[in-house]
ZAGU-36433 format. One record per atom (N, C-alpha, C): residue number from 1; residue in one letter; atom name; x, y, z negated. Coordinates in steps of 0.001 Angstrom, whole numbers, padded with zeros to 6 digits. Each point is the difference from the previous one (the first is absolute). Example, Ala and Ser with C-alpha at 12.3 -4.5 7.8 and 13.67 -1.06 7.14 Angstrom:
2
NODE     i   aa   at        c1        c2        c3
NODE     1    a    N    013190   -005690   -007800
NODE     1    a   CA   -000890    001190    000000
NODE     1    a    C    000900    001200    000000
NODE     2    s    N   -000350    001050    000720
NODE     2    s   CA    000820    001190   -000060
NODE     2    s    C   -000770    001090   -000730
//
This chain:
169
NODE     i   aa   at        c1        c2        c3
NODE     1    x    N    016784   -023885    056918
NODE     1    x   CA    000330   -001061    000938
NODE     1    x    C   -000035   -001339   -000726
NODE     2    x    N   -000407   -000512    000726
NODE     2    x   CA   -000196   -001880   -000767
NODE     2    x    C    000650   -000769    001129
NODE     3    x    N    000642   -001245   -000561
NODE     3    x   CA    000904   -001204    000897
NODE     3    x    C   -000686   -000270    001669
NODE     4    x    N   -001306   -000021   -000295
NODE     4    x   CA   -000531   -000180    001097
NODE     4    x    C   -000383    001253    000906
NODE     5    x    N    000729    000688   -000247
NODE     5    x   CA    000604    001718    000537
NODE     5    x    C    001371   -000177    001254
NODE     6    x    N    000616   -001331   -001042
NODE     6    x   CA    001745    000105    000757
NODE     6    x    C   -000404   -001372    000586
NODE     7    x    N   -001149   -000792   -000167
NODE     7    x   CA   -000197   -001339    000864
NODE     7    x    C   -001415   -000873   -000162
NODE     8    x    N   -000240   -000166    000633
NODE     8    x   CA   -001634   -000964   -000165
NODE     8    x    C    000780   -001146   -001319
NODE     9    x    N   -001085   -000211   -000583
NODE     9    x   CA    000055   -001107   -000893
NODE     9    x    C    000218   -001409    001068
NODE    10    x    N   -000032   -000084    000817
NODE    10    x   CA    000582   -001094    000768
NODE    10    x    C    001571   -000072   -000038
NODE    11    x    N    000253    000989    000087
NODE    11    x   CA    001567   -000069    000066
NODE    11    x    C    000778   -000018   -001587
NODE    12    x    N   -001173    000315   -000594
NODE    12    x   CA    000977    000117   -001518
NODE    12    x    C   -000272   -001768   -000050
NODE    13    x    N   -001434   -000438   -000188
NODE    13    x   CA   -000078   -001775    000019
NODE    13    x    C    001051   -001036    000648
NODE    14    x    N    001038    000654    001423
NODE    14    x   CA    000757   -000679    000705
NODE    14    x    C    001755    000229   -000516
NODE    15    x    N   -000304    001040   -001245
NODE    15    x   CA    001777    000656   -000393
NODE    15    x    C   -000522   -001567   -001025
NODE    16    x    N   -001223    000250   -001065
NODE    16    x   CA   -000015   -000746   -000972
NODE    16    x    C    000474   -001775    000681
NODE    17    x    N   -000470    000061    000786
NODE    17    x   CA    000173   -001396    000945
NODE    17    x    C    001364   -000553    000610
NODE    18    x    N    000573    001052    000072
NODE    18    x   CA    001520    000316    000546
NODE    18    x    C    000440   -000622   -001504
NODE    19    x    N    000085    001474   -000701
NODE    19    x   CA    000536   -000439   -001745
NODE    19    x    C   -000130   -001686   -000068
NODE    20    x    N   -001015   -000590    000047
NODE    20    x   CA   -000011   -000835   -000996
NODE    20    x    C    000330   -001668    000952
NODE    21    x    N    000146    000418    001291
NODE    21    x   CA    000447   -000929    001284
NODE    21    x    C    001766   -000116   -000168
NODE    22    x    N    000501    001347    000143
NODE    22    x   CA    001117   -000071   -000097
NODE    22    x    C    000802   -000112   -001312
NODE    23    x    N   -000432    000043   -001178
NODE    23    x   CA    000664    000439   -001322
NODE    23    x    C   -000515   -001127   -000937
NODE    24    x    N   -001035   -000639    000359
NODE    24    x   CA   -001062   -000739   -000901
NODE    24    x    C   -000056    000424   -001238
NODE    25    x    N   -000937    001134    000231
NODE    25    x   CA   -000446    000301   -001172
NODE    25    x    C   -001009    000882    000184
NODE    26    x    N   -000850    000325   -001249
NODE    26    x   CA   -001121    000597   -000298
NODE    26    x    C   -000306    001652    000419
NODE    27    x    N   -000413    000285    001389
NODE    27    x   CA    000005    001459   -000156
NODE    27    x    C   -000812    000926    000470
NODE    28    x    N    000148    000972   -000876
NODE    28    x   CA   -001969    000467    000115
NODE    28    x    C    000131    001728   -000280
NODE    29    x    N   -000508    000672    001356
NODE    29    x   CA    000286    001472   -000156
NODE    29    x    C   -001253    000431   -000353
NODE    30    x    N    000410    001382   -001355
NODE    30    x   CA   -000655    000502   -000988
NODE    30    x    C   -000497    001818    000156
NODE    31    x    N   -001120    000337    000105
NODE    31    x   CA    000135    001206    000016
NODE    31    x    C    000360    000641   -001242
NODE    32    x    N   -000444    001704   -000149
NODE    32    x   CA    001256    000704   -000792
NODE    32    x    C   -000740   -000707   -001969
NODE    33    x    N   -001292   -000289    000286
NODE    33    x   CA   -000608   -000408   -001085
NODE    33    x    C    000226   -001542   -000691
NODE    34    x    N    000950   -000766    000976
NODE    34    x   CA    000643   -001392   -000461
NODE    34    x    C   -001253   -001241   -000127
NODE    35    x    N   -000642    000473    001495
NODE    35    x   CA   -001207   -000841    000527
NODE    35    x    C    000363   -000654    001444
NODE    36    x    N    000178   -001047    000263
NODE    36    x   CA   -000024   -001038    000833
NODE    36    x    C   -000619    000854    001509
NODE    37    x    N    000575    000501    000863
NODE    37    x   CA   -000993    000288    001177
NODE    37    x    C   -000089   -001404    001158
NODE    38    x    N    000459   -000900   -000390
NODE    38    x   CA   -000439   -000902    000684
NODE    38    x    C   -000689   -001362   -000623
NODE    39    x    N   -001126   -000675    001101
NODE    39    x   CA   -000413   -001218   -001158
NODE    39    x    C    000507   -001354    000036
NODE    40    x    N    001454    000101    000345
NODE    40    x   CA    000619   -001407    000143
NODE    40    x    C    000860   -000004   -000811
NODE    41    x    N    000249   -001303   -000683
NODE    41    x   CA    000901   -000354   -000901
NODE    41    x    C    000752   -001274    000850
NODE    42    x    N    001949    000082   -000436
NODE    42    x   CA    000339   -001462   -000337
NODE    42    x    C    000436   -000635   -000502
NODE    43    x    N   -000023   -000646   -000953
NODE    43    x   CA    000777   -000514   -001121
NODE    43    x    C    000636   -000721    000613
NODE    44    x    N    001540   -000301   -000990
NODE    44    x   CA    000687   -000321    000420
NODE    44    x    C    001008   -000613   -001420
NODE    45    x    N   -000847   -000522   -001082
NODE    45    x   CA   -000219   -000835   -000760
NODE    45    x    C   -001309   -000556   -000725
NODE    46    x    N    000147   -000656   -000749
NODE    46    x   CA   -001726   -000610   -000394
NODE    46    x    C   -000291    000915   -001906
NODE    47    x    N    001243    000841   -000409
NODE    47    x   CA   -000102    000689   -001345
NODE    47    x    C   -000518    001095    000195
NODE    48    x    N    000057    001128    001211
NODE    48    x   CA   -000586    001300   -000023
NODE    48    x    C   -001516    000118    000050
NODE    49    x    N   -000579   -001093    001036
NODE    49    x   CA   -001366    000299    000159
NODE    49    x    C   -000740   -000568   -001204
NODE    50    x    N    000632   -001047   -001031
NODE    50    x   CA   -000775    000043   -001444
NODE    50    x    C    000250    000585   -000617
NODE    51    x    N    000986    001033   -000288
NODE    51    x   CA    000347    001077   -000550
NODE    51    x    C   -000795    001037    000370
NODE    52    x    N   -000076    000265    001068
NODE    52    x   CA   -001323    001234    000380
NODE    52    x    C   -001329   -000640    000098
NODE    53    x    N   -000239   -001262   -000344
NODE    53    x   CA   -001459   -000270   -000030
NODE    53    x    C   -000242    000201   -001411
NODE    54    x    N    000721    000647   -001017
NODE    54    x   CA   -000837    000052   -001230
NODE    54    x    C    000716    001336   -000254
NODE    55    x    N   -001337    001028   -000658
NODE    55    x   CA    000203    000962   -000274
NODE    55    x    C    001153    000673   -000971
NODE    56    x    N    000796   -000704   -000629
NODE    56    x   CA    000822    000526   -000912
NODE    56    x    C    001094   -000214    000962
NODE    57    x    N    000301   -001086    001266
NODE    57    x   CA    000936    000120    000434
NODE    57    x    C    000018    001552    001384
NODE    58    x    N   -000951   -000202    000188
NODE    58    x   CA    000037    000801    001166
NODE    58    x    C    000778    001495   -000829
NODE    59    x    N   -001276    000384   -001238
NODE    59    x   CA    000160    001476   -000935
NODE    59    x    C    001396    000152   -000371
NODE    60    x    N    000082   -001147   -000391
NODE    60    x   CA    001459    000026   -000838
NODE    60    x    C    001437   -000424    000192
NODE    61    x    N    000252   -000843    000800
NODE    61    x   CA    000867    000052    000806
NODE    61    x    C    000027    000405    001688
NODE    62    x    N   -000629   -000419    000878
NODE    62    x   CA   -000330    000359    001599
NODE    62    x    C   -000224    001897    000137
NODE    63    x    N   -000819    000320   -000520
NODE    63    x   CA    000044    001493    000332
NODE    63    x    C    000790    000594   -000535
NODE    64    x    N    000053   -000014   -001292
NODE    64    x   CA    001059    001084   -000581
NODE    64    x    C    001642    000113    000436
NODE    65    x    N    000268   -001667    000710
NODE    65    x   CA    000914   -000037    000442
NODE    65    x    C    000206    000869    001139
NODE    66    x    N   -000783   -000072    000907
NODE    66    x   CA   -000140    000357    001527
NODE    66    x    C   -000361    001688   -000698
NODE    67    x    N   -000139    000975   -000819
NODE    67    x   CA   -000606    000955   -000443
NODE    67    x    C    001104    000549   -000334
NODE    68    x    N    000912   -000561   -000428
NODE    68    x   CA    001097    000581   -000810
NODE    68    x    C    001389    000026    001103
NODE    69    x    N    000162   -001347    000558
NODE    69    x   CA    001016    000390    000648
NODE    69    x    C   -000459    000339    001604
NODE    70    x    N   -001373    000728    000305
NODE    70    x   CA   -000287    000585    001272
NODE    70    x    C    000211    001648   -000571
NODE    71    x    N   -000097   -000016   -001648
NODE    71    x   CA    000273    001329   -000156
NODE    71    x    C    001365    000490   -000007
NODE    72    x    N    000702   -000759   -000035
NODE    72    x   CA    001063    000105   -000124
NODE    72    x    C    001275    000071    001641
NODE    73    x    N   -000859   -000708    000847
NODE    73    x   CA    000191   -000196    001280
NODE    73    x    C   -000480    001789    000334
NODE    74    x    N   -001235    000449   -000175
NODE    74    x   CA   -000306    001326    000332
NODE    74    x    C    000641    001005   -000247
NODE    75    x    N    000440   -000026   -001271
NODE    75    x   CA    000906    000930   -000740
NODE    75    x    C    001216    000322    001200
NODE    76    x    N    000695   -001134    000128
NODE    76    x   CA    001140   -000219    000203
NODE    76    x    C    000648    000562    001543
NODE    77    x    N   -001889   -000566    000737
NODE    77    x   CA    000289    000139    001171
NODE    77    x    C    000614   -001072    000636
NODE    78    x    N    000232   -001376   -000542
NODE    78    x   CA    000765   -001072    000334
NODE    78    x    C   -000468   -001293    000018
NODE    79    x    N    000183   -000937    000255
NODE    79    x   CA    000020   -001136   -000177
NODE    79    x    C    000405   -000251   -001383
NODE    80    x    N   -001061   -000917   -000617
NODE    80    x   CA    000145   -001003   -001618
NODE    80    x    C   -000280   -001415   -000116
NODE    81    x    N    001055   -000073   -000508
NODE    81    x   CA    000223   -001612   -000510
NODE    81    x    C    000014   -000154   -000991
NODE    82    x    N   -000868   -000569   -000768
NODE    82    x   CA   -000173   -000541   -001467
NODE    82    x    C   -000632   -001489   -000171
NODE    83    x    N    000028   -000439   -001751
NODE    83    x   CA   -000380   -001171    000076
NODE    83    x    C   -001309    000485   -000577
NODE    84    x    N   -001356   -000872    000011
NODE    84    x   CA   -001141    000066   -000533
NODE    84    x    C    000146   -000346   -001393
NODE    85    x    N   -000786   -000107   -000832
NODE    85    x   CA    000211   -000496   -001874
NODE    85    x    C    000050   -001396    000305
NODE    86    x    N   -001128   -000787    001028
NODE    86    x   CA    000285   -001308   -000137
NODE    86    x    C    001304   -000847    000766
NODE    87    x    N    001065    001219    000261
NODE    87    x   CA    001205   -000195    001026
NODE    87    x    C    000632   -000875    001107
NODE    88    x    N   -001542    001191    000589
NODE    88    x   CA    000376   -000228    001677
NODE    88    x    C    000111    001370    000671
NODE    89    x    N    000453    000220    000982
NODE    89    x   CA    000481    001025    000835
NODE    89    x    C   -001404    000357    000578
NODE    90    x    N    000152    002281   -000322
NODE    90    x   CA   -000792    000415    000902
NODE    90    x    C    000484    000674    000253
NODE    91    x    N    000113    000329    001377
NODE    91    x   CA    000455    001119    000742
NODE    91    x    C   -000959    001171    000682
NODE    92    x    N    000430    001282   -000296
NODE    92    x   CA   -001331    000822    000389
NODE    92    x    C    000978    000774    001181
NODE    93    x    N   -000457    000540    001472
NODE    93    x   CA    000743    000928    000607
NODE    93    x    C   -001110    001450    000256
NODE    94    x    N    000062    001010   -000427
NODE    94    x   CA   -000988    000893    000234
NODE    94    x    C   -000380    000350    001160
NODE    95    x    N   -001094    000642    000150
NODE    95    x   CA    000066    000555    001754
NODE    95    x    C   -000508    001667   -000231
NODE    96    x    N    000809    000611    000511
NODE    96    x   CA   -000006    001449    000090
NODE    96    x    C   -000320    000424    001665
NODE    97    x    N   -000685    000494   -000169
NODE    97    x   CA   -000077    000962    001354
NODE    97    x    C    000599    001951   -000508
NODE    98    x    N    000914    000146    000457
NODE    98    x   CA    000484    001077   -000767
NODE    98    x    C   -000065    000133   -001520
NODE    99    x    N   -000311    000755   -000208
NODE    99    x   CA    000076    000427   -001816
NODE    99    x    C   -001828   -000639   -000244
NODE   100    x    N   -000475   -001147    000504
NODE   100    x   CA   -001000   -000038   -000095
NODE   100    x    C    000021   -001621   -000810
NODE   101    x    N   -000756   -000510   -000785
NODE   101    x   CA    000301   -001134   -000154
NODE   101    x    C   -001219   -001110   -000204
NODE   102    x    N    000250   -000792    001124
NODE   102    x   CA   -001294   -000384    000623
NODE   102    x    C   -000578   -002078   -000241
NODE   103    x    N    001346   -000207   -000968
NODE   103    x   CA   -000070   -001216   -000702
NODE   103    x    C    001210   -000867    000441
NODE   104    x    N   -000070   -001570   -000153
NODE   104    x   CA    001423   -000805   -000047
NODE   104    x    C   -000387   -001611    000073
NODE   105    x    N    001435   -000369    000858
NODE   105    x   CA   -000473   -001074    000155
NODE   105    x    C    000764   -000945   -001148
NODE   106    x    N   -000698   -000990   -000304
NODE   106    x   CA    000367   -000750   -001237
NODE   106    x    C    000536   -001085    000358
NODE   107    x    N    000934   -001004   -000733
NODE   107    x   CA    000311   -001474    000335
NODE   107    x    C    000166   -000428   -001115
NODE   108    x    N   -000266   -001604   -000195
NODE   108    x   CA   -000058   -000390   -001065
NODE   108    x    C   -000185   -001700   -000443
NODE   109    x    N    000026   -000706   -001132
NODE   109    x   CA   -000796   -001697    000213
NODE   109    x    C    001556   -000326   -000006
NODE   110    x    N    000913    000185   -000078
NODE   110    x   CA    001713   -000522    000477
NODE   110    x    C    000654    000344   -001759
NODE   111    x    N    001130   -000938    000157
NODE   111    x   CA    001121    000691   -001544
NODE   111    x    C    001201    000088    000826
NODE   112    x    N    000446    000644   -000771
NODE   112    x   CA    001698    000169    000297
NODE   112    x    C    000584   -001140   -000123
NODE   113    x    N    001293   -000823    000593
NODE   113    x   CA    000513   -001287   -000372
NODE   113    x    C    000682   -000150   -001526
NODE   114    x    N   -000156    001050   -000346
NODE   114    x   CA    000605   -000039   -001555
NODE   114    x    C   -001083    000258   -001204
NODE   115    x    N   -000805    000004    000473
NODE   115    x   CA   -001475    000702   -000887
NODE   115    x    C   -000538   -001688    000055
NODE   116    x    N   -001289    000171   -001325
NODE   116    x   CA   -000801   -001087   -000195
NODE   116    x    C   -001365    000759   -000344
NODE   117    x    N   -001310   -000673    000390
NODE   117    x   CA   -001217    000393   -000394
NODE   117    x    C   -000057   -000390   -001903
NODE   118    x    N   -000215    000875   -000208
NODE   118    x   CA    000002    000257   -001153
NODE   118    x    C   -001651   -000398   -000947
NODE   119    x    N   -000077   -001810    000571
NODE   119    x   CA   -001581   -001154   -000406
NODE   119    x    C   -000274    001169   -001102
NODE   120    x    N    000960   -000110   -001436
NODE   120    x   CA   -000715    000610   -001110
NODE   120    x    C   -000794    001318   -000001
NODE   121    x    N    000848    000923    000706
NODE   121    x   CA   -001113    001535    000277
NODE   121    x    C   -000935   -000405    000742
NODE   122    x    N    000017   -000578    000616
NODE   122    x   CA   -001135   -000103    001213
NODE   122    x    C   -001174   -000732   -000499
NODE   123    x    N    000507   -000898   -001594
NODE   123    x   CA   -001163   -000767   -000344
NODE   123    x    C   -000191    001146   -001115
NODE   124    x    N    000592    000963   -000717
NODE   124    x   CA   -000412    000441   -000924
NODE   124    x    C   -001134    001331    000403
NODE   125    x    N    000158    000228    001213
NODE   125    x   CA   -000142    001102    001137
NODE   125    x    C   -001647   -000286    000026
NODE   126    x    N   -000251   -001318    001009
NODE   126    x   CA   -000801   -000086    000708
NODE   126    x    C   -000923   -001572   -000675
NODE   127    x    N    000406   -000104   -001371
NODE   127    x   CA   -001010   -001038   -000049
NODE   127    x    C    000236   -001442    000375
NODE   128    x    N    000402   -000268    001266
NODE   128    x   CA    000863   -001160    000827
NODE   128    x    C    000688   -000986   -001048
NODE   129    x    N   -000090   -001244    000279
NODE   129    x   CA    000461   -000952   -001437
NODE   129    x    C    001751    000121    000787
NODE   130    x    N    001007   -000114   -001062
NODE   130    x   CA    001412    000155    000367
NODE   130    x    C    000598   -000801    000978
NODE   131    x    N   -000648   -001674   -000358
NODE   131    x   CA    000626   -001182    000770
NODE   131    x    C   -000292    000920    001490
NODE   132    x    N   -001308   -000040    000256
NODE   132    x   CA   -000828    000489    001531
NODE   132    x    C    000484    000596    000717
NODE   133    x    N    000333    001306   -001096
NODE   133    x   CA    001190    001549    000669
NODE   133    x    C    001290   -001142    000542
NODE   134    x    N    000548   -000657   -000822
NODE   134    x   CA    001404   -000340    000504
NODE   134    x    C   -000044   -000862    001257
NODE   135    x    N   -001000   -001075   -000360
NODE   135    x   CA   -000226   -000482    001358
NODE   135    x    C   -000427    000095    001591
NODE   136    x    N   -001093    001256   -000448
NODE   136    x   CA   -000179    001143    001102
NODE   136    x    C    001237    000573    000765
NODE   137    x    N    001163    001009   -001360
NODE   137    x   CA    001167    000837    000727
NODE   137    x    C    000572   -001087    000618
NODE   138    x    N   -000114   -001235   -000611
NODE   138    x   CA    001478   -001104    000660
NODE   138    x    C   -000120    000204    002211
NODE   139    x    N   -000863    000603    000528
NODE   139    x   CA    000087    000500    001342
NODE   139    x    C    000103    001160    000252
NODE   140    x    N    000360    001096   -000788
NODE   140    x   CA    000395    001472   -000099
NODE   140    x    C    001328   -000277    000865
NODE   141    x    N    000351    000672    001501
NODE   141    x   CA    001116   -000099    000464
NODE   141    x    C    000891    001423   -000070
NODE   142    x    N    001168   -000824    000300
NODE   142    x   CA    001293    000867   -001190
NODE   142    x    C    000661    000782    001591
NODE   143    x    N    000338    001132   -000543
NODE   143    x   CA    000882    000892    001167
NODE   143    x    C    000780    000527   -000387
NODE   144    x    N    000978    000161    000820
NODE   144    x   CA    001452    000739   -000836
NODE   144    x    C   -000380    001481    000177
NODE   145    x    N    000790    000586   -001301
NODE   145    x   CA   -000123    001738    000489
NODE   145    x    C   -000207    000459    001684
NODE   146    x    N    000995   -000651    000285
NODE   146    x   CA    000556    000662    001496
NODE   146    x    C   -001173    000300    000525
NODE   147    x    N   -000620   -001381    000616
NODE   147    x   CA   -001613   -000433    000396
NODE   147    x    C   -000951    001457   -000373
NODE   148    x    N    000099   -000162   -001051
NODE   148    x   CA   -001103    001420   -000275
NODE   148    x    C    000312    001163    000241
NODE   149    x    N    001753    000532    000219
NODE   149    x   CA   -000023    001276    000606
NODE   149    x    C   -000105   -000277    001544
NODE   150    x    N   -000015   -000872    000277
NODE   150    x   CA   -000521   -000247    001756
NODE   150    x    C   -000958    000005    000290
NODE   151    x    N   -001147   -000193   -000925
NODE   151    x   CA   -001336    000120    000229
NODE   151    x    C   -000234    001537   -000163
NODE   152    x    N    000416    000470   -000798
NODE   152    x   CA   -000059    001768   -000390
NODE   152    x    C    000323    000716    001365
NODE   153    x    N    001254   -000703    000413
NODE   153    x   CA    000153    000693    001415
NODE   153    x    C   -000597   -000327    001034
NODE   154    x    N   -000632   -000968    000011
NODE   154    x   CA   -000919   -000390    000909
NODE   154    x    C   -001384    000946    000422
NODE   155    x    N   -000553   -000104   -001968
NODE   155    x   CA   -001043    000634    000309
NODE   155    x    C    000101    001344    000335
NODE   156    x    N    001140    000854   -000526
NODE   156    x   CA    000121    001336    000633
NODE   156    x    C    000497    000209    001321
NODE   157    x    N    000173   -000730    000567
NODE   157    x   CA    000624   -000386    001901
NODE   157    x    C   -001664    000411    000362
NODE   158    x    N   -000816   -001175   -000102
NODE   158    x   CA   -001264    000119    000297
NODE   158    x    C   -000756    000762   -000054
NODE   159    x    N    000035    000913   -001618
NODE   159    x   CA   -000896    001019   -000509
NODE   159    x    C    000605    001189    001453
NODE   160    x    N    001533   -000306   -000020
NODE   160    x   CA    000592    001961    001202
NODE   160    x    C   -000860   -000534    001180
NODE   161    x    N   -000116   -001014    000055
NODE   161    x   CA   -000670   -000263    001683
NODE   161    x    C   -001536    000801    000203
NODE   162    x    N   -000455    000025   -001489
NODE   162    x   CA   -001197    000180    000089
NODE   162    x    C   -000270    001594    000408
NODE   163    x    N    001298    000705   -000391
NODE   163    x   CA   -000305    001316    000328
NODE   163    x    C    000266    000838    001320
NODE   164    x    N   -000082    000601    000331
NODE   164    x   CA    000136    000031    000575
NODE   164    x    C    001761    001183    000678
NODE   165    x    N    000351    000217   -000554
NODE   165    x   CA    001371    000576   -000157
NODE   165    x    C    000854   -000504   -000546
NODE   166    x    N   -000449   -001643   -000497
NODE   166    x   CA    001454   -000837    000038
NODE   166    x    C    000288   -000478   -001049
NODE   167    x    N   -000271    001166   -001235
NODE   167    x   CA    000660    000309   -001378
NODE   167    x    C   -000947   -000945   -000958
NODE   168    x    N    000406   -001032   -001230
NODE   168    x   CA   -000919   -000453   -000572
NODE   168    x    C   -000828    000470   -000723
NODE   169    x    N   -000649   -000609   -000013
NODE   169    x   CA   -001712    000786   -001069
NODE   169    x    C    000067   -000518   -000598
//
């Protein structure tokens, strides 16, 4: 079974649209291989999309992030909240159709109100001159914990709708 099993890719494009309308922020559902099934992006600062426009950022911080704590989201069976290396918040929620596991939706581009983007990794990371990184994150917007377990519950409100017996996927 694949996502577009439990819903046309129209409807996964309108959760991502939802996500990032209501929460402002970056969000983009992944099948079980941690590939983008949709082709819209929205940023929702001006540091992520030069960070993924050069290959060491995407390899080395952007995927492995989204790789590690979607594995960890799978494991768990739960909702994950972590910070990325260049410390900003990603959140992965899995989607299960029974004991089946069929990928997750991601959020991301935001810090915690107590967290800072961390210019130096991000320039040692990706190449990026340091001043640039800092001046870039200076529009990275800040959310309190709370915020992000509301989005977690959000997206799993949405994901039970999708099934059809109620229960979240």
């Amino acid at each position: 079974m694949e996502l577009t099993d439990l819903a046309p890719l129209e409807r996964w494009m309108e959760l991502e649209n939802e996500i990032h309308r209501r929460f402002a922020i970056d969000a983009n559902v992944f099948d079980p291989k941690g590939f983008r099934i949709t082709p819209q992006k929205h940023w929702v600062n001006r540091l992520c999309p030069a960070v993924k426009d050069t290959d060491k950022g995407q390899s080395f911080i952007c995927a492995p992030a989204h790789m590690n704590i979607a594995a960890m989201a799978r494991r768990a069976r739960e909702p994950v909240v972590e910070e990325c290396d260049a410390g900003m918040l990603k959140l992965v929620v899995p989607i299960y159709r029974g004991e089946e596991f069929l990928g997750a939706v991601g959020a991301c581009g935001v810090r915690f109100e107590e967290s800072e983007v961390d210019a130096f990794l991000v320039h040692k990371m990706t190449g990026i001159d340091e001043a640039t990184v800092a001046a870039l994150a200076g529009d990275v917007p800040a959310i309190p914990r709370a915020r992000a377990e509301e989005l977690s519950r959000f997206i799993r409100e949405r994901l039970a709708a999708l099934r059809s017996d109620g229960r979240p996927a």
